[in-house]
N, C-alpha and C positions, 0 to 999 in steps of 0.2 A: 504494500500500500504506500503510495508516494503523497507527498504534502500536495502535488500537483492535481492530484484526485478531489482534494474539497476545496482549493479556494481559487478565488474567480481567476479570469482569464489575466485581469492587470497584472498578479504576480508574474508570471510572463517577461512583462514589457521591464520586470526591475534587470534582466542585464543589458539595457537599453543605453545607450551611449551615455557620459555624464549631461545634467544639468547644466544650461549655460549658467558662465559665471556670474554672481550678482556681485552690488557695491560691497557684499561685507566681504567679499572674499581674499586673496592677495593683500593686496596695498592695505585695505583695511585692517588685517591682521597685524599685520608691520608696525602702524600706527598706533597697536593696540599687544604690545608684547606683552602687557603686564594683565591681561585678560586672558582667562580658559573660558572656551564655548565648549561645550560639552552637550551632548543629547543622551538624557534618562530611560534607562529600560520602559518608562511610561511615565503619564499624567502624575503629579504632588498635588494627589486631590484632598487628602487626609496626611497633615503634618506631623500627630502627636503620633509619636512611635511607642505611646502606653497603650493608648484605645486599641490601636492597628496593630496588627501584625504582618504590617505589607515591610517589602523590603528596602520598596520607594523612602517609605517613609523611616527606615530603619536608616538608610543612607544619608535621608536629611538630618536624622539625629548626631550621626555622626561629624557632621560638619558642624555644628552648632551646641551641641554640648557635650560635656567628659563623663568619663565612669570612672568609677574606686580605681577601679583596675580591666586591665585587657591583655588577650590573648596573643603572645607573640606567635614567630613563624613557627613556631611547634606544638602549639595551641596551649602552651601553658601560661595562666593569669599572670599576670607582674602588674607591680604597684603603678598606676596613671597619677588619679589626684590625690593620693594616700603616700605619706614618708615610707610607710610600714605599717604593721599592727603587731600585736604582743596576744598573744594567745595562754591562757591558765593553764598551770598541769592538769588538771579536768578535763581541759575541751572544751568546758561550760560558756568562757567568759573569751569575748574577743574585744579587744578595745585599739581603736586605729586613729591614727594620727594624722590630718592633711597637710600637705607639702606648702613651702614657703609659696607666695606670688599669684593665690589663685586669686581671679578675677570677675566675678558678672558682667554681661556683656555693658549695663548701666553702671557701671563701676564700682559697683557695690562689692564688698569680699564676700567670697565664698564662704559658708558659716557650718560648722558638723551638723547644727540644727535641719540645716537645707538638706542634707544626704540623708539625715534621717526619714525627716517626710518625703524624699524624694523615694526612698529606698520600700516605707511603706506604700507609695500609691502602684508606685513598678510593681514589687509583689502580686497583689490583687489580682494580676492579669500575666503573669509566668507561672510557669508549672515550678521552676526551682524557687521563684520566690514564694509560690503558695506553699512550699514544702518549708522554707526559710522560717516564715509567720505561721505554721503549726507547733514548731520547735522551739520556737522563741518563748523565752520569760520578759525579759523586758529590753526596749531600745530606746538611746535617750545619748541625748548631748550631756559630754561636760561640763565641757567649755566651748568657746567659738569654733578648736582645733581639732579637739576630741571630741569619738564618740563612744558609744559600749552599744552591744549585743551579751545578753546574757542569755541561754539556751538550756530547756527542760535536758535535753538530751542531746549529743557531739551532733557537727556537723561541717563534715570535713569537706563538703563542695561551697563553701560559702565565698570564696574567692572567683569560682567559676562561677559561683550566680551573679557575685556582682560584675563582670567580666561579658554577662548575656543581656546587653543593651538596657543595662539600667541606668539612666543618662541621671546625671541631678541637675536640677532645675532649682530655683527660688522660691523658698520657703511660699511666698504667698501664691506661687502657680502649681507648686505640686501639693498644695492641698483640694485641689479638683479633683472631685470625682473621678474614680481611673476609668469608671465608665461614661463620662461626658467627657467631650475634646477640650482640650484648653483652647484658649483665644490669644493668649501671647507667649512669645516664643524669646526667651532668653536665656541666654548658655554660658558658657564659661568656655568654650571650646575654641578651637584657632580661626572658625568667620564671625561671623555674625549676619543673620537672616534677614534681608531688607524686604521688610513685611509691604510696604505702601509697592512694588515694585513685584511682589507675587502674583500672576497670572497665573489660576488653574486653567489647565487646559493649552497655557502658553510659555509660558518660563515659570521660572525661581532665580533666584537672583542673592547672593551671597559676596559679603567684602569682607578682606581680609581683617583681624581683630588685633589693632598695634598692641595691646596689653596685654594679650597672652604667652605664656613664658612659659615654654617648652621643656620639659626633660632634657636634663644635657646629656642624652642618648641616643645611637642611632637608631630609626624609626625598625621596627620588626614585626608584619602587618598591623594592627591594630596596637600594637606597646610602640612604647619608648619616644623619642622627641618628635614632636609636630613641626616641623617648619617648613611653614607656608611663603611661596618663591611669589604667588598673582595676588592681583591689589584685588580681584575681584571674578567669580566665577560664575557663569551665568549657563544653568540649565537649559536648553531651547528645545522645548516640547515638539516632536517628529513621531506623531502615528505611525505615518507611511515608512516602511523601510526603506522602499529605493530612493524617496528624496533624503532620507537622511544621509544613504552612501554616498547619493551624489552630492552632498554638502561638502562631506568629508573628501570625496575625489576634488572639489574644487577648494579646498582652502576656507568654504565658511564657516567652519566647524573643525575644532583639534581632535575631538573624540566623542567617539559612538560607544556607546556601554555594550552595546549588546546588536550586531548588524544579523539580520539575517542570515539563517545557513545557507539558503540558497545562491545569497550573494556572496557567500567566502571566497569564489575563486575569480569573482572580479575583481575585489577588492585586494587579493593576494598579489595579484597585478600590478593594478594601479600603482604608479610612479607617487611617492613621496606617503605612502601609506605603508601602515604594517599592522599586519593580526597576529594577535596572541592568545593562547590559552594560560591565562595566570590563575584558576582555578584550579584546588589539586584534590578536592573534594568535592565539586559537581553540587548539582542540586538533584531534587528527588521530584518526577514528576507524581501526581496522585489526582485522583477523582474523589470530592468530598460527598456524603450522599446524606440528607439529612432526615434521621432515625427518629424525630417528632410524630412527622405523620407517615399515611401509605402514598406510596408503596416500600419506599426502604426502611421502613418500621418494622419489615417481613427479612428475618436472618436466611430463609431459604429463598427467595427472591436472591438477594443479593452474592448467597452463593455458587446461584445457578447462570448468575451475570462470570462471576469469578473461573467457572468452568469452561468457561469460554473465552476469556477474556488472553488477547495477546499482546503482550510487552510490546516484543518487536513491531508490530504493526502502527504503535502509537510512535517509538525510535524514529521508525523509517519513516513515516508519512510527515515528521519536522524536520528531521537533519538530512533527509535525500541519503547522498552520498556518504556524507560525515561520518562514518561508521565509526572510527575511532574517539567520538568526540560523544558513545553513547556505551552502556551495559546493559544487557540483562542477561538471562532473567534476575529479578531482583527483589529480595524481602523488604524487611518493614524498615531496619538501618542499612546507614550509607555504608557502600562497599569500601571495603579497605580497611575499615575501623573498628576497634576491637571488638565492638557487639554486635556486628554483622553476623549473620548463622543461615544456612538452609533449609532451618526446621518447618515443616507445613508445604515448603517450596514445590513439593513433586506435584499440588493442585495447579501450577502456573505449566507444567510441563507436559510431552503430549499432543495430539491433534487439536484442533478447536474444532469440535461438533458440534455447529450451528442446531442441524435439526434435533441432537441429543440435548443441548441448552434447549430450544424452542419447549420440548416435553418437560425439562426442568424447572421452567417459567411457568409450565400447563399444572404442576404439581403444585407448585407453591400457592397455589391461592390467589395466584395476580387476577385481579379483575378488571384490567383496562384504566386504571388509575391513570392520571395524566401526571407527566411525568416533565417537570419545568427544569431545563440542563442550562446553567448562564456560561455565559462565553464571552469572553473580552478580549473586544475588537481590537484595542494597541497594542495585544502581548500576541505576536505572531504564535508563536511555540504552545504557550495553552491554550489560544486558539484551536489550534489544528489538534492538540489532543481532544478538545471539545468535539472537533468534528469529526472524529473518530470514533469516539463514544455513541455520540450519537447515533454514527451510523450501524455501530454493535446492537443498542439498544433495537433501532428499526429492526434489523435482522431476528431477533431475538423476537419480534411482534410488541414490542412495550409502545405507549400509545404516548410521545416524545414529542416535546417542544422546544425545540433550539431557539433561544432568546439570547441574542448579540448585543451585548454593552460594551461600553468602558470600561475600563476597571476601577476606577474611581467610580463608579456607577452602584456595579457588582457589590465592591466592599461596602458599599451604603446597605445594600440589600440582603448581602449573606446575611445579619444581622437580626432581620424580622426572623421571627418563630412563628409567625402564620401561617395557615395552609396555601397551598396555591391558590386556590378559591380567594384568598385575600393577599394575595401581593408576595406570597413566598415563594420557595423555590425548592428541588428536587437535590440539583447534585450541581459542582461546580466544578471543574479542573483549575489547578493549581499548582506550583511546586514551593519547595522547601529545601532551602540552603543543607548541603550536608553535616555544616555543623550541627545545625541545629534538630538535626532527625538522626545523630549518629547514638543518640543512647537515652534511654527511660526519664532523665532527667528532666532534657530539654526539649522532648520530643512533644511539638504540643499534639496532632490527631492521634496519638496511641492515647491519651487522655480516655478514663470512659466512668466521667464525673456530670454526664448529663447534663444537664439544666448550666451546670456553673464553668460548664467546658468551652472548649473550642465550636467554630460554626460547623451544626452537623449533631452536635450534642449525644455523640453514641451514651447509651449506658450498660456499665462492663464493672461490676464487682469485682469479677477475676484479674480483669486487667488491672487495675486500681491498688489489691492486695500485692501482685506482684510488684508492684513498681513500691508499695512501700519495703515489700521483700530484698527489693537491689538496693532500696539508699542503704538499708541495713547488713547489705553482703559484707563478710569480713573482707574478700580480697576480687580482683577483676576477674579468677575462675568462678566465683560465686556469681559474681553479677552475669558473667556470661552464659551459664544455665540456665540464671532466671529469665537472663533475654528469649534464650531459644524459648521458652513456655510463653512468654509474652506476643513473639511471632506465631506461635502454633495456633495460638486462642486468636489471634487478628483474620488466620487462613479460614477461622471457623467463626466465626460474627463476623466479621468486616464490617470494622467501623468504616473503611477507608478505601479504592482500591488502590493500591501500590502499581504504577506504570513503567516504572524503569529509573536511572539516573544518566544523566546528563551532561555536559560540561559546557560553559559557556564561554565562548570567544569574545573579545573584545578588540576594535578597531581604532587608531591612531595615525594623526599627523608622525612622521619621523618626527620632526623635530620638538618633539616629546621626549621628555631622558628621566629614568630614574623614576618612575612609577614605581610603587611598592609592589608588590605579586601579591596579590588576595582575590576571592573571590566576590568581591564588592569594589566599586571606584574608591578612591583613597587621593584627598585632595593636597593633602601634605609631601613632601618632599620631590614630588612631580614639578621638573621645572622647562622651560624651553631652554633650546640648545641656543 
């Protein structure tokens, strides 16, 4: 099945000669060294990186404020806005210190008070922070520098939670509801967000913050010193893929986060451009299906979808060719990483028998329930696994509604808990960053906390039990047992369905130098040659 099979004929016309040059191009760049134009894997329709779980807006976090601590190139936390912290012979008691020179982007200093409240609204809405605030006895500032965590019981990931986009904010914005969006946007981080100058739909727009004082480190993905080279970064929102290559072939744009696969081998061409894959960890594609109402309220419905259900086919019909730039088949964690297993797996393997699934749909009880699958129009790649699904689903006989949005659209919508009869929705395609689906911690769809979970809301005792079972493994052979039991019980509920992993390429002006290697943009230590 190739990507060429579901969408329109335009894709076609994208290895179409480049776009004539406009005024921003060339000469304008020249005049403008101290400016990155950049174009986002999509729309910054939803800012607050607590509400969402987008990775838009996971990105915009990034540029705009810090965390305790972050993951260098070997995923391990190191201290960002924290000297250090001092930990009890117990476990119990962690008290952390913040580093000389921190600053709010209004110049207010950064206060332990603000990382506390920041740290409590972040929780509310992570899996290791909900795990954090079960464990917790009390958290509370000292002093302006210090803070304390005091803890019923150990809790030796507390470094990696704060490490999984817990950004701190300003005491009086991070007491917002974690479930309302904030409305102002202030950071401590190396830009600062030029709010009156944000176009949804059209840019973001980011300058660099003179009062931020970098680790005197070299930068190591996400750790170590921030130094920022442009006065000023300005996202320019590009749905269409082929105009955004053709920006990039012409000079009006330094970087493309994410160009289409199709276009990789024009662009591998093109004079004065270069593609990379600085991903070493991929993302995880998946179909969300939401277990509220019917039809995927029905665990044998969703099994009988799974029986049939081909990795490869969703790989091939987005990467074409790319074949290296895709795996499967593949379970619930990212390959490569220690709690990866092929427990349940042999259900992915095998023929796909259409008319044997069709009698397994005929068994379960489907009765024609209409079935709302959202799809978002600026994200090429879950796109087409959308319409893939879809066309699984037709074959299958399921009574399917393909509904194309934005994705700023979508994530408004995933949101409602209502039937489709009132504005909800069935299943949505998605992916998730390998870190973040590599283990029970951080993994938010293996959640199966219902009502208080992820979009989709499976509810899963068993899974639930287990994952309290892994914070509690003595050593990583423990936790990896418990993972294989955690994937086996996913092959038989499916809260989720698991499509393969990924790798995303990313496109550049040459004279571009000194990008960091991560699997997200990274606006610090990138400079022009």
């Amino acid at each position: 099945m190739r990507r060429r099979s579901f969408l329109a004929a335009g894709a076609l016309g994208m290895a179409a000669p480049a776009l004539p040059v406009s005024p921003l191009s060339g000469p304008a760049l020249a005049q403008n060294a101290r400016v990155l134009r950049f174009v986002p894997e999509s729309n910054l329709a939803n800012a607050d990186p607590v509400w969402t779980t987008t990775t838009i807006a996971r990105n915009h976090g990034l540029m705009i404020w810090d965390m305790l601590y972050a993951r260098d190139a070997g995923f391990v936390p190191r201290p960002q806005m924290v000297a250090g912290h001092e930990l009890s012979g117990d476990h119990l008691t962690w008290r952390f210190t913040l580093r000389d020179g921190l600053l709010f982007h209004d110049g207010e200093p950064v206060r332990a008070v603000d990382c506390v409240t920041s740290i409590n609204r972040w929780a509310k809405r992570r899996p290791l922070g909900q795990k954090l605030l079960e464990l917790t006895e009390e958290m509370k500032a000292l002093d302006d520098r210090r803070f304390e965590i005091r803890l019923k019981h150990p809790f030796a990931l507390m470094t990696h939670a704060f490490a999984d986009s817990c950004f701190v904010m300003p005491e009086r914005i991070a007491r917002t509801d974690p479930f309302q969006q904030i409305t102002e946007y202030v950071g401590s981080g190396p830009y600062r967000f030029l709010r009156d100058e944000w176009v949804s739909g059209d840019r973001a727009v980011y300058a660099r913050f003179d009062r931020y004082q970098p680790r005197q480190e070299p930068p190591s993905y996400l750790a170590g010193g921030k130094v920022v080279h442009f006065d000023r970064v300005e996202w320019r929102v590009m749905p269409d893929s082929a105009t955004a290559s053709s920006a990039l072939q012409n000079g009006e744009v330094d970087w493309v986060q994410v160009p289409q696969f199709d276009l990789l081998p024009m662009l591998r061409g093109s004079r004065g451009v270069k593609v990379a894959v600085n991903d070493r960890v991929g993302v995880m594609g998946m179909l969300a299906l939401n277990h509220l109402h019917p039809p995927f309220d029905n665990p044998k419905l969703l099994r009988a979808i799974l029986s049939v259900l081909d990795q490869r086919d969703f790989m091939t019909a987005a990467l074409g060719e790319e074949k290296e730039l895709f795996q499967v088949p593949c379970g619930v964690f990212t390959p490569g990483l220690p709690m990866a297993n092929d427990a349940g797996m042999e259900v992915l393997a095998g023929p796909r028998d259409i008319e044997r699934g069709r009698k397994l749909v005929a068994e379960s009880g489907y009765k024609g329930e209409r079935i709302v699958l959202m799809s978002p129009s600026d994200y090429p790649t879950t796109q087409t696994f959308a319409q893939v699904a879809a066309d699984l689903f037709k074959r299958l006989g399921l009574n399917v509604e393909y509904t194309s949005m934005d994705w700023g659209t979508l994530v408004q919508r995933r949101t409602s808990k209502e039937p489709v009869e009132k504005g909800g929705w069935s299943a949505f395609a998605t992916t998730y960053e390998g870190l973040t689906v590599a283990d029970p911690a951080t993994h938010i769809p293996l959640r199966g906390n219902g009502a208080g979970g992820w979009f989709g809301w499976p509810t899963s005792p068993r899974l639930e039990a287990l994952r309290d079972r892994w914070f509690d493994a003595p050593d990583e052979t423990a936790q990896k047992r418990i993972a294989r039991e955690m994937q086996a019980i996913v092959f038989e509920e499916v809260p989720f369905l698991p499509l393969g992993q990924l790798f995303y390429p990313t496109a550049y002006r040459d004279t571009l130098q000194d990008i960091v290697p991560a699997n997200m943009p990274i606006f610090w230590n990138v400079r022009r040659a």
